[in-house]
RODO-989348 format. One record per residue (C-alpha): residue number from 1; residue in three letters; x, y, z. Coordinates in Angstrom, 2 decimals, m for minus. Example, Ala and Ser with C-alpha at 12.3 -4.5 7.8 and 13.67 -1.06 7.14 Angstrom:
<pt lummar="1" kolro="ALA" x="12.30" y="m4.50" z="7.80"/>
<pt lummar="2" kolro="SER" x="13.67" y="m1.06" z="7.14"/>
This chain:
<pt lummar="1" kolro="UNK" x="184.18" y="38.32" z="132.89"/>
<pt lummar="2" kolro="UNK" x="185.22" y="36.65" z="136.30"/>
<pt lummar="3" kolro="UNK" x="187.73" y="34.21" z="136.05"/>
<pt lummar="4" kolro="UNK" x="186.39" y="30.89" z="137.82"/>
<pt lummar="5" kolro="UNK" x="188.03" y="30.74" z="141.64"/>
<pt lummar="6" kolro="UNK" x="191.08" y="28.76" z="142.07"/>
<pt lummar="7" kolro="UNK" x="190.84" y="25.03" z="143.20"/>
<pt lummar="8" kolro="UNK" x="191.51" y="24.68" z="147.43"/>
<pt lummar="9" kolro="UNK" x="194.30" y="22.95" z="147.43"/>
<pt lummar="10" kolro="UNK" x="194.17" y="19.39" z="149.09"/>
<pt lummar="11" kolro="UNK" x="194.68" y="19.68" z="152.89"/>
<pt lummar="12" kolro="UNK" x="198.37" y="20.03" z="153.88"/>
<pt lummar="13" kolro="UNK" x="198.31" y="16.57" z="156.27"/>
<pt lummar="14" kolro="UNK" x="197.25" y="14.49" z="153.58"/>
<pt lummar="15" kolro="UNK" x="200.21" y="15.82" z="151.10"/>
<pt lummar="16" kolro="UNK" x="202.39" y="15.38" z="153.88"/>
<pt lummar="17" kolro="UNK" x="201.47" y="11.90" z="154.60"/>
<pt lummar="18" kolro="UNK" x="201.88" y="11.27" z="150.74"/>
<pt lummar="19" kolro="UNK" x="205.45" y="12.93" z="151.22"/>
<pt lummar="20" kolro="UNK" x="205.93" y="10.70" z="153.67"/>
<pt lummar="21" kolro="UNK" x="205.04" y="7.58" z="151.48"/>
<pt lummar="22" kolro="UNK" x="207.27" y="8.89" z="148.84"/>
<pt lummar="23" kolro="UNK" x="210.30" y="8.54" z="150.66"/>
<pt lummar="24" kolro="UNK" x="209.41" y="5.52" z="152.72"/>
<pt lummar="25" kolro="UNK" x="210.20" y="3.72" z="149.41"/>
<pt lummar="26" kolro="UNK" x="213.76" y="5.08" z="149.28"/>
<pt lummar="27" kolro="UNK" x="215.21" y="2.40" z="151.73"/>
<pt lummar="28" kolro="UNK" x="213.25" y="m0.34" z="149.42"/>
<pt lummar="29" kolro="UNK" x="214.91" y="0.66" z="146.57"/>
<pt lummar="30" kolro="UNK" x="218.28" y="1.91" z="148.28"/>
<pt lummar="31" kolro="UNK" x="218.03" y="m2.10" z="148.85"/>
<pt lummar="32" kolro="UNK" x="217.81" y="m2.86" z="145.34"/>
<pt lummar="33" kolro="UNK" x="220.35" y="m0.62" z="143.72"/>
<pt lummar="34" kolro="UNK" x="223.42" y="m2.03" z="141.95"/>
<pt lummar="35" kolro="UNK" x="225.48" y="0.93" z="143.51"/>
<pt lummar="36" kolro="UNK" x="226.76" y="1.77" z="146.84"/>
<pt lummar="37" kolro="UNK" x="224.61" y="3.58" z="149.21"/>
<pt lummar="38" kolro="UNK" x="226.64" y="7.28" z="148.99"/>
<pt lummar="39" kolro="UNK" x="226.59" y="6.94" z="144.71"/>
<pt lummar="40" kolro="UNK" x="222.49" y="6.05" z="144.81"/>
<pt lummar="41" kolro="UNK" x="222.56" y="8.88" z="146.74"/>
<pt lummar="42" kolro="UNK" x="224.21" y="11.23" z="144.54"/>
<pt lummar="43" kolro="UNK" x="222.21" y="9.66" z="141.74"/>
<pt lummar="44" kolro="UNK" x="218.49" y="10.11" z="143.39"/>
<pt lummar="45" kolro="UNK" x="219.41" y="14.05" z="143.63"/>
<pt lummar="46" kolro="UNK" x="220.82" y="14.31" z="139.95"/>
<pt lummar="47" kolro="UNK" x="218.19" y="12.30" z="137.89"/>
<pt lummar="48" kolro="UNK" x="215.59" y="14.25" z="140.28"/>
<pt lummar="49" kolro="UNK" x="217.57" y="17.71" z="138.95"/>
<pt lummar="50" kolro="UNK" x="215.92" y="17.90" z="135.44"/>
<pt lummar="51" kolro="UNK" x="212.48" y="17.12" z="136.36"/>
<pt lummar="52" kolro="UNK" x="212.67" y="19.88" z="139.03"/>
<pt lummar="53" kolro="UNK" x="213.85" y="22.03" z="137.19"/>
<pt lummar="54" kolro="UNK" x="210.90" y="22.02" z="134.61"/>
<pt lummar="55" kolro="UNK" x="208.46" y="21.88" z="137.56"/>
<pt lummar="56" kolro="UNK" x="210.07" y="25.65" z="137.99"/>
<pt lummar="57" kolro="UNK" x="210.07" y="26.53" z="134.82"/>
<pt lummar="58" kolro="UNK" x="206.32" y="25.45" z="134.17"/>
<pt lummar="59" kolro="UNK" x="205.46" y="27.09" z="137.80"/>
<pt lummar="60" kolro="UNK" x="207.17" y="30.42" z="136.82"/>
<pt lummar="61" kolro="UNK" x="205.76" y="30.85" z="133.22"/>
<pt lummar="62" kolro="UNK" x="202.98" y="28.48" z="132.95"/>
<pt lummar="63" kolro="UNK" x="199.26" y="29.61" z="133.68"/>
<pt lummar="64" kolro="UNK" x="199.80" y="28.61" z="137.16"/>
<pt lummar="65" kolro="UNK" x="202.08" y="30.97" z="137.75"/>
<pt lummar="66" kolro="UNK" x="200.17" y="33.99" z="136.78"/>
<pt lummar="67" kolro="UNK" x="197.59" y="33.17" z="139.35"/>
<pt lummar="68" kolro="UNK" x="199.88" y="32.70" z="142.13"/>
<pt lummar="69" kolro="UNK" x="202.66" y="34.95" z="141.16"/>
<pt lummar="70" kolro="UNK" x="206.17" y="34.46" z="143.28"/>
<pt lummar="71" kolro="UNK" x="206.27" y="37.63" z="146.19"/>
<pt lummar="72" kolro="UNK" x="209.11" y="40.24" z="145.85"/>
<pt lummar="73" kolro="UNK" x="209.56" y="38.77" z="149.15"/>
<pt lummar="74" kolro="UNK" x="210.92" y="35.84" z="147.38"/>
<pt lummar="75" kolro="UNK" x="213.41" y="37.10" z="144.83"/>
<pt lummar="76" kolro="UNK" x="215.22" y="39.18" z="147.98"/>
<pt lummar="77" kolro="UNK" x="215.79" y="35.42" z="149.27"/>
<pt lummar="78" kolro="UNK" x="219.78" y="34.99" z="149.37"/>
<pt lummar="79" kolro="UNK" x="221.43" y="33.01" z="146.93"/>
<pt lummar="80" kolro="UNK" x="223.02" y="31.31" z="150.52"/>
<pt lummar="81" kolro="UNK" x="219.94" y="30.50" z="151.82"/>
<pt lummar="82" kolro="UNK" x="218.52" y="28.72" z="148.85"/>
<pt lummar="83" kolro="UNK" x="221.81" y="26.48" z="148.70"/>
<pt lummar="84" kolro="UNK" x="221.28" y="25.58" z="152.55"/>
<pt lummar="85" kolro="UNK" x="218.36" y="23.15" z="152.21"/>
<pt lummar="86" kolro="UNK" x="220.88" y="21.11" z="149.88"/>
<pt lummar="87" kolro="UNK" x="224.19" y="21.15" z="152.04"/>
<pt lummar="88" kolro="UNK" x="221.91" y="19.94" z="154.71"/>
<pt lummar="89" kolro="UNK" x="220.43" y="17.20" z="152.68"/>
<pt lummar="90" kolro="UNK" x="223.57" y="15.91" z="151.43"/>
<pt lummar="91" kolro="UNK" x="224.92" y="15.56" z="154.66"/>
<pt lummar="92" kolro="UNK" x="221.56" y="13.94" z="155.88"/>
<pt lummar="93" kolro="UNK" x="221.70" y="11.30" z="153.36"/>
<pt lummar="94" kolro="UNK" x="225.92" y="10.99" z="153.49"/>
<pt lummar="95" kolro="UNK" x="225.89" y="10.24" z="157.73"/>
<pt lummar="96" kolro="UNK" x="222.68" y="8.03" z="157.39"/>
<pt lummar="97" kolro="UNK" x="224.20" y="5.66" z="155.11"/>
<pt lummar="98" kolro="UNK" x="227.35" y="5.66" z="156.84"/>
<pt lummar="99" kolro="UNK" x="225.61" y="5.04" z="160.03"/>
<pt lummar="100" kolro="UNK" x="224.04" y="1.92" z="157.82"/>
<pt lummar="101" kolro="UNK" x="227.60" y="0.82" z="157.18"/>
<pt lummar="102" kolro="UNK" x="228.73" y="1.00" z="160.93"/>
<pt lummar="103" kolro="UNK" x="226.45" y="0.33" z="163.52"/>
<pt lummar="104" kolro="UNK" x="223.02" y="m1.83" z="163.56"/>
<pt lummar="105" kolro="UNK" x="219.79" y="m0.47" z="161.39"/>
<pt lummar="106" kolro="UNK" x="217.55" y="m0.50" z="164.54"/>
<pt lummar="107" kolro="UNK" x="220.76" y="1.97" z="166.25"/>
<pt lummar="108" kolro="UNK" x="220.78" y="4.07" z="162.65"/>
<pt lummar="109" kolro="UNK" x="216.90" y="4.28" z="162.48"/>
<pt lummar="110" kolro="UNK" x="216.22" y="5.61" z="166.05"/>
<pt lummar="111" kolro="UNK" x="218.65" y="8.08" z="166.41"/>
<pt lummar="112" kolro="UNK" x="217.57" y="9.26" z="162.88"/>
<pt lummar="113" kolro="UNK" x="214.19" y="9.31" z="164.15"/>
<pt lummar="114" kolro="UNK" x="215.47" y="11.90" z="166.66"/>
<pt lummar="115" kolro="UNK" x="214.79" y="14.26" z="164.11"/>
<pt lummar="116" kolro="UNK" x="211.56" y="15.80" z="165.45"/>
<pt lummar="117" kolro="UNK" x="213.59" y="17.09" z="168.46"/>
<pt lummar="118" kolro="UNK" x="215.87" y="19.18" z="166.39"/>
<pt lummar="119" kolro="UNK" x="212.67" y="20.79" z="164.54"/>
<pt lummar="120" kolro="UNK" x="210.81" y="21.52" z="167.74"/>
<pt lummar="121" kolro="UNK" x="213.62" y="23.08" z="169.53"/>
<pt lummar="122" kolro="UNK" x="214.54" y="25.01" z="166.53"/>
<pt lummar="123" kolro="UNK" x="210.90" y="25.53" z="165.28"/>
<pt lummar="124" kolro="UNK" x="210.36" y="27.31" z="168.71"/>
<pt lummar="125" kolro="UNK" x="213.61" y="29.32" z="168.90"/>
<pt lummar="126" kolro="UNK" x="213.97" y="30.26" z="165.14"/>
<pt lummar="127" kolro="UNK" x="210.59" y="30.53" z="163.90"/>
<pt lummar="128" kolro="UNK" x="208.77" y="31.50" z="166.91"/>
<pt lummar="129" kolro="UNK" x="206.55" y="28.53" z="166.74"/>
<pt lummar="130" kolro="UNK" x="204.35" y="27.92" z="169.81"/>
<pt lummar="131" kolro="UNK" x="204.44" y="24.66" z="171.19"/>
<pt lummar="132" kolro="UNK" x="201.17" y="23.14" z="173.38"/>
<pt lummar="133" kolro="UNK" x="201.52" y="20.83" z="175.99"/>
<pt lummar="134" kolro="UNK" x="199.46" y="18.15" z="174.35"/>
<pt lummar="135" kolro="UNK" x="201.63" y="18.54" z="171.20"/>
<pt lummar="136" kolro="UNK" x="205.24" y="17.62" z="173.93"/>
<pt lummar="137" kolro="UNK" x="203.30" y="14.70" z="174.68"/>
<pt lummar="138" kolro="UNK" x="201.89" y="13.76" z="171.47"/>
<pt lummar="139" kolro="UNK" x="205.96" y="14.27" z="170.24"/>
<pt lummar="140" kolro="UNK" x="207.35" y="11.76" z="173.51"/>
<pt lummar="141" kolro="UNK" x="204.72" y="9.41" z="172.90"/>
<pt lummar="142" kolro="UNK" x="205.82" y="9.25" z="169.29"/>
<pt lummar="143" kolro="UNK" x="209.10" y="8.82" z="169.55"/>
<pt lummar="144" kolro="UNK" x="208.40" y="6.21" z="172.23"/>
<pt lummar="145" kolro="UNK" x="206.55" y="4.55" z="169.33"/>
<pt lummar="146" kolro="UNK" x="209.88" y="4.49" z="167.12"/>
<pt lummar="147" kolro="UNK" x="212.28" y="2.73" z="169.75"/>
<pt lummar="148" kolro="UNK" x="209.60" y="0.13" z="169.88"/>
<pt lummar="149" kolro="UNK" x="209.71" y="m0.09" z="165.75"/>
<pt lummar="150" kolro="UNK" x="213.35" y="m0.38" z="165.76"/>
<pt lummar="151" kolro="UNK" x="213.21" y="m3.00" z="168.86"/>
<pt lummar="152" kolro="UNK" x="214.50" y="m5.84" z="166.57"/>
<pt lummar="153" kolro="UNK" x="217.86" y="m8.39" z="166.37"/>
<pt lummar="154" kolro="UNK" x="220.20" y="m7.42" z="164.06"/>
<pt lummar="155" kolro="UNK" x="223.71" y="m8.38" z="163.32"/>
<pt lummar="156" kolro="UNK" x="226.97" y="m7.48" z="165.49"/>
<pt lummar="157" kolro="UNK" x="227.27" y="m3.44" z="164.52"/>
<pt lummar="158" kolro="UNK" x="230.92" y="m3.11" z="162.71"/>
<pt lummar="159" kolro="UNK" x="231.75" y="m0.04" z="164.50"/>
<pt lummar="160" kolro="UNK" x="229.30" y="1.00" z="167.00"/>
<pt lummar="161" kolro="UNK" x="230.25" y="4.33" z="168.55"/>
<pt lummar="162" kolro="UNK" x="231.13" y="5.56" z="165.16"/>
<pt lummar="163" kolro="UNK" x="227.96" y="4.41" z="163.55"/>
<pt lummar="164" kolro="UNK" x="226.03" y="5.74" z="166.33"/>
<pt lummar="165" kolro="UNK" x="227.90" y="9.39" z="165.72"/>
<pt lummar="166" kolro="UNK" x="226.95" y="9.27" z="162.41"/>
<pt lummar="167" kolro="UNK" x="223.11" y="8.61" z="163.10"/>
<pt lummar="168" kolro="UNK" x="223.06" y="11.64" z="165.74"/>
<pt lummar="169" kolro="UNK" x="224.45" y="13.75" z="162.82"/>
<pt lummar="170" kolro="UNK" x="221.90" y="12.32" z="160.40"/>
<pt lummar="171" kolro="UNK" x="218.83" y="13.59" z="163.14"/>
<pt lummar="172" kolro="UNK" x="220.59" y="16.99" z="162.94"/>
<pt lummar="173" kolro="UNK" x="220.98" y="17.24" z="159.37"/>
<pt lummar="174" kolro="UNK" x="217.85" y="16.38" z="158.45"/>
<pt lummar="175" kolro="UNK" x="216.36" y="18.36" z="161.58"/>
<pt lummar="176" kolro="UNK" x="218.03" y="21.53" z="159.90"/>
<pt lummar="177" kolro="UNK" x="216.80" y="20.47" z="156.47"/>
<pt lummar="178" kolro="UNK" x="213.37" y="20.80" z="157.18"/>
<pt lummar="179" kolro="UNK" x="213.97" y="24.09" z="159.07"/>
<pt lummar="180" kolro="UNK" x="215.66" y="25.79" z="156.28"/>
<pt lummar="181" kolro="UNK" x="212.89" y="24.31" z="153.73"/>
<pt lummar="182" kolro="UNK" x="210.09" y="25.82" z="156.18"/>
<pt lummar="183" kolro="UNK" x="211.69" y="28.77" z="156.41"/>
<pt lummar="184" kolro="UNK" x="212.29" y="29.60" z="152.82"/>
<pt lummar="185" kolro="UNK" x="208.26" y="28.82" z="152.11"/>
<pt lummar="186" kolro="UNK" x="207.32" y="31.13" z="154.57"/>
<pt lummar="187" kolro="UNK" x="209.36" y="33.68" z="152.89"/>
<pt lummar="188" kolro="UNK" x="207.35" y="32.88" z="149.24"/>
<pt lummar="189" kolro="UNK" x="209.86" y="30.53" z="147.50"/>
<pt lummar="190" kolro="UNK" x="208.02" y="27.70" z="145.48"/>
<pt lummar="191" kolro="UNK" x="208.27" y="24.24" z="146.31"/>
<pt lummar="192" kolro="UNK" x="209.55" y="23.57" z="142.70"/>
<pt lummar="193" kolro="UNK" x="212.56" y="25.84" z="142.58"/>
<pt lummar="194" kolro="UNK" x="213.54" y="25.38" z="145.91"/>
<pt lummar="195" kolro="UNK" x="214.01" y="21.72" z="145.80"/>
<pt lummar="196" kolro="UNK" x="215.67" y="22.17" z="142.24"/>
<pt lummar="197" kolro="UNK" x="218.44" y="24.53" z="143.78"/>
<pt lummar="198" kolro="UNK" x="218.62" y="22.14" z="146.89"/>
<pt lummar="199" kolro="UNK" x="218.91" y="18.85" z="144.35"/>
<pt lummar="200" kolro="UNK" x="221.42" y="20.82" z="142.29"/>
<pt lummar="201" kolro="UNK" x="223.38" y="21.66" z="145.29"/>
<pt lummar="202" kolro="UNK" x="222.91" y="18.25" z="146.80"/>
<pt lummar="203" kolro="UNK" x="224.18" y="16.50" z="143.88"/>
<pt lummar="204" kolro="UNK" x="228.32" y="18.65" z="144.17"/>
<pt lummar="205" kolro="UNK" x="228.35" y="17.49" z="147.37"/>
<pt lummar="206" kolro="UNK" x="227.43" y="14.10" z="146.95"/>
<pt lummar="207" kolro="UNK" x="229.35" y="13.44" z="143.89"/>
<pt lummar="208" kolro="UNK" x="232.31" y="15.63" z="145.75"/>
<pt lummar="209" kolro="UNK" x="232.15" y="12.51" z="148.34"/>
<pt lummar="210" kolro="UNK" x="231.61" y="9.45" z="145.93"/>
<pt lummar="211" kolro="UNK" x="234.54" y="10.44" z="144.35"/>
<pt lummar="212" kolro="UNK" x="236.97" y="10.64" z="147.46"/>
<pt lummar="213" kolro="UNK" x="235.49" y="7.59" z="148.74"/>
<pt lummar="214" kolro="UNK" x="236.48" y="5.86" z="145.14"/>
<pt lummar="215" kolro="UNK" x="232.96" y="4.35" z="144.58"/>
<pt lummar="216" kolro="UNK" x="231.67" y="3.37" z="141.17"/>
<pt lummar="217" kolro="UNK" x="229.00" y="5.58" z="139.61"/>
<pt lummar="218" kolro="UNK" x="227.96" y="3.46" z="136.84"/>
<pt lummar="219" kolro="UNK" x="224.77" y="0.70" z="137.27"/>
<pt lummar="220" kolro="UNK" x="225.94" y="m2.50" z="135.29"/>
<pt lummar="221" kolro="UNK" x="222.71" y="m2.79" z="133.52"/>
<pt lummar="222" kolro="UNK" x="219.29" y="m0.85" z="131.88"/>
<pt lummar="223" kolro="UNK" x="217.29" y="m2.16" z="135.02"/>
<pt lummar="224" kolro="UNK" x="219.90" y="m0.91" z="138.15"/>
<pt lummar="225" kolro="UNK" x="219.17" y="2.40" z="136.30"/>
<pt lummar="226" kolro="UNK" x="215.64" y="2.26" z="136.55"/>
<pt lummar="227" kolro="UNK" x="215.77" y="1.57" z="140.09"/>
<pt lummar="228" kolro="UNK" x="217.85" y="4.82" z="140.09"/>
<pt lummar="229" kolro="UNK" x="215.28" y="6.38" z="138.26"/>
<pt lummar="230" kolro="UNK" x="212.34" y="5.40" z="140.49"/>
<pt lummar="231" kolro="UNK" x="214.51" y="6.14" z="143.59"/>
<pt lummar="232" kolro="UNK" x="214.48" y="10.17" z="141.41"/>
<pt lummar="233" kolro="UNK" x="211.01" y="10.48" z="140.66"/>
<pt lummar="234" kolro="UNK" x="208.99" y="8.39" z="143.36"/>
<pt lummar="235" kolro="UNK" x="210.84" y="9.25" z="146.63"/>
<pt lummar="236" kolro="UNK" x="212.84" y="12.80" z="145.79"/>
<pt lummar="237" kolro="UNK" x="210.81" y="14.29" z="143.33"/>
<pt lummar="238" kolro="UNK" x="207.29" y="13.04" z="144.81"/>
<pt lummar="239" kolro="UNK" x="208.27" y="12.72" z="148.09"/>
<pt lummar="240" kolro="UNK" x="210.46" y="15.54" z="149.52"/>
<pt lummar="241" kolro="UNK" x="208.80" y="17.68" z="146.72"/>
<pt lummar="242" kolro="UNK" x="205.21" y="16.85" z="148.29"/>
<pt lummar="243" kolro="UNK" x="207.04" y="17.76" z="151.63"/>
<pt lummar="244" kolro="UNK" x="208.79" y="21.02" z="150.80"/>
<pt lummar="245" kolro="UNK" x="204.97" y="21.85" z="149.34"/>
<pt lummar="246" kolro="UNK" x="202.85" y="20.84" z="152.45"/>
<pt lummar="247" kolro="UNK" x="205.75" y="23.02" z="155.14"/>
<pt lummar="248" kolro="UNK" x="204.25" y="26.15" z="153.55"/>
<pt lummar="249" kolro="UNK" x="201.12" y="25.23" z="155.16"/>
<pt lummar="250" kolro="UNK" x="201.98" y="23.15" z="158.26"/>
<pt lummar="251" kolro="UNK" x="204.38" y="24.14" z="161.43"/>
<pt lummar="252" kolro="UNK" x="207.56" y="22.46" z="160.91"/>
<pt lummar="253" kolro="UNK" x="207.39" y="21.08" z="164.35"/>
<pt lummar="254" kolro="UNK" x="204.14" y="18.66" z="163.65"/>
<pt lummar="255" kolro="UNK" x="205.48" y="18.03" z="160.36"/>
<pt lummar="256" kolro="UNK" x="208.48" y="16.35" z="161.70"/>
<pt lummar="257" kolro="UNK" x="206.49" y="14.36" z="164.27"/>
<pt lummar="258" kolro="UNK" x="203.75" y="13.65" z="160.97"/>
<pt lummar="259" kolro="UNK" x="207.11" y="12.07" z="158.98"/>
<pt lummar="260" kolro="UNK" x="207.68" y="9.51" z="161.79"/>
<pt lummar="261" kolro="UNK" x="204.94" y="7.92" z="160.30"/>
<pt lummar="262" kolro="UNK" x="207.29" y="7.19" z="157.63"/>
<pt lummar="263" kolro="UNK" x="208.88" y="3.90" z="159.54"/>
<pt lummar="264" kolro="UNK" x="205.57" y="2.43" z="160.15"/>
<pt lummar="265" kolro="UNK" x="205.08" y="2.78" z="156.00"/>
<pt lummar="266" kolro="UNK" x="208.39" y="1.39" z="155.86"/>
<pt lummar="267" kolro="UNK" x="207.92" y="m1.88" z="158.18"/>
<pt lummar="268" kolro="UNK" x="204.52" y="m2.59" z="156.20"/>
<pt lummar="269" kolro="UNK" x="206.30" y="m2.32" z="152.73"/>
<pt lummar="270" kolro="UNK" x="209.37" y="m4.73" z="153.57"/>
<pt lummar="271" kolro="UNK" x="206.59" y="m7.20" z="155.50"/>
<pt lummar="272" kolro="UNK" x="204.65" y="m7.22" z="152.46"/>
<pt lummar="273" kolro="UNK" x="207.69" y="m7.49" z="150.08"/>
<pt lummar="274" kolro="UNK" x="209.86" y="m9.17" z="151.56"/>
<pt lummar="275" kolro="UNK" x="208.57" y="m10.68" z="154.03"/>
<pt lummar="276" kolro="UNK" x="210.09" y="m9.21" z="156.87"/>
<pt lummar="277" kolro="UNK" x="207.51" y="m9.56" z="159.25"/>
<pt lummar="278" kolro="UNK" x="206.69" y="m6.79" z="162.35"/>
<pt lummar="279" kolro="UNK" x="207.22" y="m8.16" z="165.89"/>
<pt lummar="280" kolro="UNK" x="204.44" y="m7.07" z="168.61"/>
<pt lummar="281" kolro="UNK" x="206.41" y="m4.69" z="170.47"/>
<pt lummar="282" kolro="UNK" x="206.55" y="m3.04" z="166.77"/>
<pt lummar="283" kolro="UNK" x="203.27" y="m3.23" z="166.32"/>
<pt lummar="284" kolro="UNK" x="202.73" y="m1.21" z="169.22"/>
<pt lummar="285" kolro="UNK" x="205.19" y="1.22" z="167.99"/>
<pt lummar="286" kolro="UNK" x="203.60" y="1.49" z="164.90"/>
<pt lummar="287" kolro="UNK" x="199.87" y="2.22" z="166.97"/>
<pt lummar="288" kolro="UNK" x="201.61" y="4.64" z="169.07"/>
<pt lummar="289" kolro="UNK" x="203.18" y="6.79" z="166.34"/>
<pt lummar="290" kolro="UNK" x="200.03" y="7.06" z="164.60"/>
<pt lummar="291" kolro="UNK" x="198.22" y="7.80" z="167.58"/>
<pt lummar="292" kolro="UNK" x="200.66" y="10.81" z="168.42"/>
<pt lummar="293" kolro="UNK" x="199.85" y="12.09" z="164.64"/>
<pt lummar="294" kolro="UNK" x="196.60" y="11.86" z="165.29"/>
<pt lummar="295" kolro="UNK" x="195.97" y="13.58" z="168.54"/>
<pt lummar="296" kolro="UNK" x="198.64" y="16.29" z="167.77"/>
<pt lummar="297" kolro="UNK" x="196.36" y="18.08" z="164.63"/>
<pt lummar="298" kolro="UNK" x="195.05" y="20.26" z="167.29"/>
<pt lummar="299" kolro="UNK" x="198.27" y="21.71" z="167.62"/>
<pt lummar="300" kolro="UNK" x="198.07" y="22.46" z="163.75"/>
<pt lummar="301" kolro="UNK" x="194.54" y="24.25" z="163.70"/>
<pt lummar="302" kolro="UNK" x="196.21" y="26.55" z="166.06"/>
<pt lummar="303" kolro="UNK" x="198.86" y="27.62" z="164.00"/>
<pt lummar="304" kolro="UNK" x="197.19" y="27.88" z="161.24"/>
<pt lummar="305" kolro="UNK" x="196.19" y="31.27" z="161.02"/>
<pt lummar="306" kolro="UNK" x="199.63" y="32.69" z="161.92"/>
<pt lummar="307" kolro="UNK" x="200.67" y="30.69" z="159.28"/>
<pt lummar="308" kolro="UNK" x="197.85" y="32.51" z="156.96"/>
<pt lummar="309" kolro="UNK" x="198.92" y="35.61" z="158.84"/>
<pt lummar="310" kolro="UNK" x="202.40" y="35.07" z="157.46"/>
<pt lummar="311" kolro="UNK" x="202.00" y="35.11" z="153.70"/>
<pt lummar="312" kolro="UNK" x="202.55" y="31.17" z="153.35"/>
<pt lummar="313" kolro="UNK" x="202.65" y="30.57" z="149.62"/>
<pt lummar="314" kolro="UNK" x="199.69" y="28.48" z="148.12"/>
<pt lummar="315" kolro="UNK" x="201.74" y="27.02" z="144.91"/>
C-alpha cells in the first residue's frame, strides 16, 4: 500500500516572518530580565540547549525522520563548520549588548541593521547567489526604512565611538551567522541539530565572557527565571529555529532584508506595551521596510529552483 504523500510544508516567507516575530520579542524581554544583558544572553542559549537537543533527537529517530532521512552529504559536514554558526552568534549577541551599554539604541539598532549588506555581499561571493537589480533597490530602500525607525531622541551615548564599533561588529557577526546557517542547510544539516550544536557552542562562549566580566548568573526570584525561560523558548528556540528552517528554502540575501522587518515588529510591541509610541518619520520607515519585503519576492521565485536544484533539505 502507498503511504499517503507528505504535507507541503508552509511557504518559507511566512516561517521566516514568524522567525522574525520570535526574536522581535527578545529586546522586550531582554528589558525585563533581572540579569545583565551578556548573562540573559548566555542564559537564552543554555535553557534553549535541551529543548534543541530533543528536537534532534525526535527529527533523527522519530517517524519524521524516516521520511526525510539526513543526506550523506550531511554527516561529511565538519565538526568546525557546525561550531561556526555559534561563535558567530555569541559574538552577535556579546557586541550588540555592549553597543547597548555605550552608545545610543537608535546608533546600536542601525548599524545592526546593516546586517543585510554583509549577507548580500557574501551571499553573492560565497554562495554564488545572483542578485537582480530590483532586489539592490528593494535592499537600499529598506535600509532607508530602518534609519527612519531608529530616527528618535535618546540619551547622551556613554561612549560613542566605542559603542558605535561594537554595533558595526554586531552587523558582521550576525551577517556571518546567517551565512554559515545557510550554508550548512544547503549542505543537508537539519534545522534542529544545527541550532543545538550552535546553542551549545554559543552558551562556552557566552558564559566564558560573563564570567570575566564578573556578572551575576543567578535571577533573584521564580518569575526573572521565567522571563529567562520565555526569552529560550519564544525568541531562540521559535525564532532563530523557524529561521535556520526557512534559509534552506530562501536565498540568504532576501532573508536578511525579510528580518528587517523585525524592528517594525519591535516598535509596534513596545507602542502597544509600553507605550512607547512611533514618531511619523518612523512610520514611514516602518511602510518602507515592508514595502522593500514586499516587492523583493520576485527576487526569491528566481532562486528558487537553484535552490531545488541544490538538494535544500525539506525537514
Amino acid at each position: 500500500m502507498t503511504p499517503p504523500p507528505a504535507p507541503a510544508p508552509p511557504p518559507a516567507l511566512v516561517v521566516l516572518l514568524l522567525g522574525a516575530a520570535g526574536i522581535a520579542c527578545a529586546p522586550l524581554l531582554v528589558r525585563v530580565s533581572e540579569l545583565e544583558p551578556t548573562a540573559t544572553a548566555f542564559w537564552r542559549v543554555a535553557l534553549a540547549s535541551p529543548v534543541l537537543a530533543a528536537l534532534a533527537w525526535r527529527a533523527r529517530h522519530g517517524a519524521e525522520e524516516r521520511a526525510t532521512a539526513p543526506t550523506q552529504q550531511a554527516h561529511r559536514v565538519a565538526t568546525w563548520k557546525l561550531l561556526l554558526p555559534g561563535v558567530f552568534f555569541a559574538g552577535d549577541l556579546g557586541l550588540w549588548h555592549q553597543a547597548l551599554r555605550d552608545t545610543t539604541v537608535a546608533h546600536a539598532t542601525l548599524l545592526a541593521n546593516g546586517a543585510p549588506l554583509v549577507v548580500a555581499l557574501g551571499g553573492w561571493l560565497l554562495l554564488g547567489e545572483r542578485l537582480s537589480r530590483r532586489f539592490l533597490v528593494a535592499l537600499g530602500v529598506a535600509l532607508l526604512g530602518a534609519v527612519l525607525l531608529a530616527n528618535h531622541a535618546e540619551d547622551q551615548a556613554r561612549a560613542p565611538l566605542r559603542g558605535d564599533l561594537f554595533g558595526v561588529g554586531t552587523a558582521f557577526f550576525y551577517g556571518a551567522y546567517l551565512l554559515s546557517v545557510r550554508q550548512l542547510r544547503a549542505a543537508g544539516v537539519g534545522a534542529a541539530r544545527l541550532m543545538t550544536i550552535a546553542s551549545i557552542s554559543s552558551a562556552v562562549l557566552l558564559l566564558s565572557w560573563c564570567l570575566l566580566a564578573g556578572e551575576d548568573l543567578r535571577p533573584q526570584s521564580l518569575e526573572g527565571w521565567g522571563w529567562l525561560l520565555a526569552l529560550a523558548l519564544v525568541s531562540h528556540v521559535g525564532g532563530q529555529g523557524l529561521i535556520a528552517w526557512a534559509l534552506a528554502h530562501l536565498p540568504a540575501s532576501y532573508s536578511s532584508l525579510a528580518l528587517l522587518a523585525q524592528p517594525v515588529m519591535v516598535g509596534a510591541a513596545g507602542w502597544w506595551l509600553f507605550g512607547e509610541r512611533l514618531s511619523g518619520l518612523q512610520l514611514a520607515g516602518a511602510g518602507l521596510v515592508l514595502g522593500a519585503v514586499l516587492s523583493a519576492r520576485q527576487h526569491v521565485a528566481v532562486s528558487a529552483s537553484a535552490l531545488r536544484s541544490a538538494g535544500a533539505p525539506r525537514d
